[in-house]
N, C-alpha and C positions, 0 to 999 in steps of 0.2 A: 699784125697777124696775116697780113695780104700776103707777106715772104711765104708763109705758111705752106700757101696751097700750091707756091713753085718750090717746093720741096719735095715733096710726098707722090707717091705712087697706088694705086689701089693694090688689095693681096693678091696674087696670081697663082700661089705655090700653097701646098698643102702639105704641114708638118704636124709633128708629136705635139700631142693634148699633155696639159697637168692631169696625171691619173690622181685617181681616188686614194689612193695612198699618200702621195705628193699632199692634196688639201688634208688628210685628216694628220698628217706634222704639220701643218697647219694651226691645228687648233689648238695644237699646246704651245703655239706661241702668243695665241690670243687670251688665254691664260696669263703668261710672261707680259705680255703689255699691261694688262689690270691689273697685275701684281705691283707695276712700277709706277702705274696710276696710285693705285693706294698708297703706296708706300709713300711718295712724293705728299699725296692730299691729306695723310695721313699727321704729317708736321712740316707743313710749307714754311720751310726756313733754306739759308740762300743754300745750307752746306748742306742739306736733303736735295733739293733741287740737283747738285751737283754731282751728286753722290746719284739721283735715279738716272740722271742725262749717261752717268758714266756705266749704269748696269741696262739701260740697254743700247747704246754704245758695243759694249760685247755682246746682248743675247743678240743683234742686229747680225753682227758678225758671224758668229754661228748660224743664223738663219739661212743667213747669203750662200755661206760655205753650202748647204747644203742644194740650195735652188742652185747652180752651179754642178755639184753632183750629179742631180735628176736630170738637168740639162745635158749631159754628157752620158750618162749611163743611158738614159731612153728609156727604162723600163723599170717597173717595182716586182722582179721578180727576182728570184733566187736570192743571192748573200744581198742584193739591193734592198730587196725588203724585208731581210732581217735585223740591218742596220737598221734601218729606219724605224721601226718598231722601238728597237732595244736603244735608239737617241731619243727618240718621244719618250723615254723612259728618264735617260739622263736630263733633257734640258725640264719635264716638269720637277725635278728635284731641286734642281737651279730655279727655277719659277716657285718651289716651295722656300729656298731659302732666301729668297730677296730681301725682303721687311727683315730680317739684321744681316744680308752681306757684309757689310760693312762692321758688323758685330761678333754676334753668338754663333751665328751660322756662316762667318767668314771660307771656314775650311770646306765643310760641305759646301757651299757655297762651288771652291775653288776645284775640289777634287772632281764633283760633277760636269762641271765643265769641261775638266780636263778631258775625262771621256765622252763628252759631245764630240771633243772635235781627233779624238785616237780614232775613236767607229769611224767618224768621218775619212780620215788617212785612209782606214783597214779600206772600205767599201771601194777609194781612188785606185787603190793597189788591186784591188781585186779586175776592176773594171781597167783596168790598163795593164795586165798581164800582160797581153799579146799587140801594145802597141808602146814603141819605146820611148817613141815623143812624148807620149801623154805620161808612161813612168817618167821622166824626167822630171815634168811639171809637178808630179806629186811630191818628188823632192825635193823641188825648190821650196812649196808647199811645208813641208815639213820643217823646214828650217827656220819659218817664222810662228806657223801654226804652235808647235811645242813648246816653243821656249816661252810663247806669250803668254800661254796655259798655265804652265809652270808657275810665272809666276803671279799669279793669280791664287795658285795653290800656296804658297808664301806668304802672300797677302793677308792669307786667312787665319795665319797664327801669327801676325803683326797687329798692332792697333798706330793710330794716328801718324806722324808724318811716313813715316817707314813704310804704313799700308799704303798710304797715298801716293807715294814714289812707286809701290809696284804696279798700283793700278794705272797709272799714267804711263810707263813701261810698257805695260801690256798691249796697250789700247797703242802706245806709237810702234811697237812691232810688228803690230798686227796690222793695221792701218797703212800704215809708213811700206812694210815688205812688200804688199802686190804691187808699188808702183816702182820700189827699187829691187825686185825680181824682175817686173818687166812679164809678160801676158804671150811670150812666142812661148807654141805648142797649144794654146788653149782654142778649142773650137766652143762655137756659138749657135744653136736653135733656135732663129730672133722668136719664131714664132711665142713657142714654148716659152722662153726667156721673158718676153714682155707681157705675157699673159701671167707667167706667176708672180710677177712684183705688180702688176694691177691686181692680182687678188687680195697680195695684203697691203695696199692702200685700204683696202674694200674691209678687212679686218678690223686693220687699226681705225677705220671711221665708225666700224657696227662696235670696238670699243667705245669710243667715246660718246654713240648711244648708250651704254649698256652705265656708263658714268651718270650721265642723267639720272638715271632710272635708280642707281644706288646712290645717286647725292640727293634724292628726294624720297629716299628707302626712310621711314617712320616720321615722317612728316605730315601735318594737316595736309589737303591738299584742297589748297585755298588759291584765290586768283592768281596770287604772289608766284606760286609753284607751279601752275600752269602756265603762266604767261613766261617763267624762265624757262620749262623744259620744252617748249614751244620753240623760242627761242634757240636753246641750242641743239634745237632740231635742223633750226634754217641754219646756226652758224657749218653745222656737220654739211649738209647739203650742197653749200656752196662750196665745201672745200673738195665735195664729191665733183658738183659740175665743173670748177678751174679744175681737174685733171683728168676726169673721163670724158668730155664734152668734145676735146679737141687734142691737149695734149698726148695724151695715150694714144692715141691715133697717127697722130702725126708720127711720135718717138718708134714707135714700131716699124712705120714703115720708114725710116731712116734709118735702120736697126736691120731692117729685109732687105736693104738695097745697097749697102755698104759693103765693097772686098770683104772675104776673109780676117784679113788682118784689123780690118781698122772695127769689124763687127765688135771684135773681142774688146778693141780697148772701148767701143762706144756703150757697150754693153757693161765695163767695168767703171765708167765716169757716169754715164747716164740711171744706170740702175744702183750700180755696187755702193755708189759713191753715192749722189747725189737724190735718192729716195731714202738714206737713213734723214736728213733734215727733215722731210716731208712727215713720215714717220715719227719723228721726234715733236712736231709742229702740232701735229694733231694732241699727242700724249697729251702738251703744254695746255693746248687749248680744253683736253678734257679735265683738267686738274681744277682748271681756273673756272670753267661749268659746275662741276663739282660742289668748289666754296663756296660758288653762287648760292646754287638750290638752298646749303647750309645757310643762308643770310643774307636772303631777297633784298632787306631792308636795312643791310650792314656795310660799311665801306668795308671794300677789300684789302688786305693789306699788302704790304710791298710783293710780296713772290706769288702769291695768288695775282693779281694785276697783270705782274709780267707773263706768266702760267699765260693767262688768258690773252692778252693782248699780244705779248709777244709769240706767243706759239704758233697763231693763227700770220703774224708779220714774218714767221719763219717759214711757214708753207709755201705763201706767194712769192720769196726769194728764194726758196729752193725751186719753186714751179718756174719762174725766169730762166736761172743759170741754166736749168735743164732746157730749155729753149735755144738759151747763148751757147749750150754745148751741144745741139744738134742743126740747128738755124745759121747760129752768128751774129746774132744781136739778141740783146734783153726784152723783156717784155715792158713796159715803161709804165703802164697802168699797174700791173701789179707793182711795179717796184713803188709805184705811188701809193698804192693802198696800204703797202705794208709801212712806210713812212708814215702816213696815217695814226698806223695802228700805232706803232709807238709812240706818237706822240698824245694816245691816249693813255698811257699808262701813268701818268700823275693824274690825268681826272679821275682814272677807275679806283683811286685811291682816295677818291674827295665825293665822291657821289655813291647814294646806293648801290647797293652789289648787280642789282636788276635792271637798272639803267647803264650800266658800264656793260653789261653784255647787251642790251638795246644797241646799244653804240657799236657794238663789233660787230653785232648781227648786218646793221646798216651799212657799214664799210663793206662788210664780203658779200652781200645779198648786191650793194650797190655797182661793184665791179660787176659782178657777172650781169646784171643790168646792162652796164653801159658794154662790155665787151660784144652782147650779143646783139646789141642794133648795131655798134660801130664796125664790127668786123663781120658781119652778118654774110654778105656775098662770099669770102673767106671760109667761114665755116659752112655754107654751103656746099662749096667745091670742096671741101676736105672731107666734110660728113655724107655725101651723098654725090659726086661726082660731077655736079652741075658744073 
């Protein structure tokens, strides 16, 4: 972490705030995350697991699209904030039809989406009337956006292999396009930019609060349930300090100090890219809280385990890369911890449900332990300028 602090710069420059509009689309994503929370803890089996990884996968995508948006528009006024309004509309329809995407509610499912992301188009078009770089971008935009929509929309009157070919379709045009489009014409607000992917880390972590609290919803609340949602109080906590303590700090201002050009790709590798695992880490780990609370005194079984153990081993490799993609090298304790944590996942499947989150809670509480005396001078100069 020493590299760290010969990195980074303090802020010097005053840019656009996330407006109050910006956070309340916000909260119908936080919706969308518990939705896929539930639905996963709902029947933790490996082909639900894959299936919730893969719905929010796309609502991820849609989210970005939008933070993206507000990043380039500046403002929630006029046609800006009446998209945004009338998308809060479409993606809670999409958050309502999660629990059977993959089902009943396939097509709803697909059609709602589809106009998450047309509003989106209309709003880019509207905001890039009068600059021809930025209409371009919305075109290229269009050429992966639609088609991946589409078939999604497909998706929703298919069942088994057939569906599964489109979702995986979807998910590589969409993914796969922004990096063989290529990011010339895209401008970048680091400020703005890095301030709204740390609000929904901050989200998806007061989700997997909110998992506690509904995986110990009609339960005695006896030692057992205290001392787990105790537990993954500290697990949530640590996963807050490994990325507000230092790296969000850091990333930003390597985000503010970067050309033009390389803003945008750092801003689409560091954010666009590299906080859906973090994102996804967390879900994992709420899932696996969850089963917990359900059965303090129960082994957990296979995808609950992984849920827990490995969600939390996915955060801290997604919190590295995002290091090795701003710094240039990995972070090595975490890559250690999350080795760790996997190789807890056969005992969390051999020991009570309550002790197998003991065990993860000790892993993540125990990094941030040792990070904070070892690289202490470091995070001093980062966090405070010394």
């Amino acid at each position: 972490m020493t590299a760290l602090a010969d990195h980074v710069d303090e802020r010097v420059d005053v840019e656009q705030d996330v407006t109050p509009l910006e956070l309340f689309f916000d909260l119908v994503f936080v919706f969308a995350i518990t939705q896929v929370t539930g639905f996963v803890s709902a029947d933790p089996t490996w082909t639900r697991l894959i299936e919730g990884l893969a719905i929010l996968a796309v609502l991820w995508w849609a989210w970005v699209s939008y933070a993206w948006l507000g990043n380039t528009a500046a403002s929630d006024e006029g046609a800006v904030r009446v998209v945004l309004l009338s998308a809060m509309a479409a993606v809670l329809i999409c958050s309502l039809a999660v629990p059977h995407a993959f089902g009943r509610d396939g097509l709803v499912f697909g059609v709602a989406y589809l106009m998450v992301r047309v509003l989106h188009l209309a709003a880019y078009t509207v905001v890039s009337r009068s600059d021809p770089q930025l209409r371009g971008v919305v075109v290229r935009l269009a050429t992966t956006m639609l088609p991946a929509a589409g078939l999604l929309v497909v998706a929703g009157a298919l069942d088994g292999t057939a569906q599964a070919l489109c979702w995986v379709g979807a998910l590589a045009v969409d993914y796969g396009g922004l990096v063989a489009r290529g990011v010339e014409g895209w401008r970048v607000v680091a400020g703005h930019f890095a301030e709204r992917h740390g609000l929904i880390i901050i989200i998806a972590l007061g989700e997997s609060i909110v998992a506690v609290g509904v995986g110990a919803e009609g339960l005695d609340l006896d030692a057992g349930i205290i001392a787990g949602a105790l537990l993954g109080v500290a697990v949530a906590g640590a996963l807050w300090w490994a990325y507000f303590d230092v790296v969000a700090i850091v990333a930003e201002r390597r985000l503010r100090r970067a050309p033009p050009d390389e803003q945008v790709r750092i801003a689409r590798d560091s954010y666009t890219y590299l906080h859906l695992p973090m994102v996804a880490g967390i879900v994992l780990s709420a899932v696996g809280v969850k089963k917990t609370l359900a059965g303090v005194g129960d082994e957990l079984h296979d995808v609950p385990a992984v849920a827990l153990c490995g969600g939390v081993a996915l955060y801290f490799v997604a919190l590295s890369a995002l290091k090795r993609r701003n710094i240039g090298s990995f972070n090595v304790p975490r890559l250690v911890a999350a080795a760790a944590l996997v190789a807890l996942v056969p005992v969390a499947t051999a020991v009570p449900a309550l002790l197998a989150l003991a065990l993860v809670a000790v892993v993540a509480c125990a990094l941030i332990a040792f990070e904070f005396v070892h690289y202490a001078g470091a995070r001093e100069r980062i966090r405070h300028g010394g």
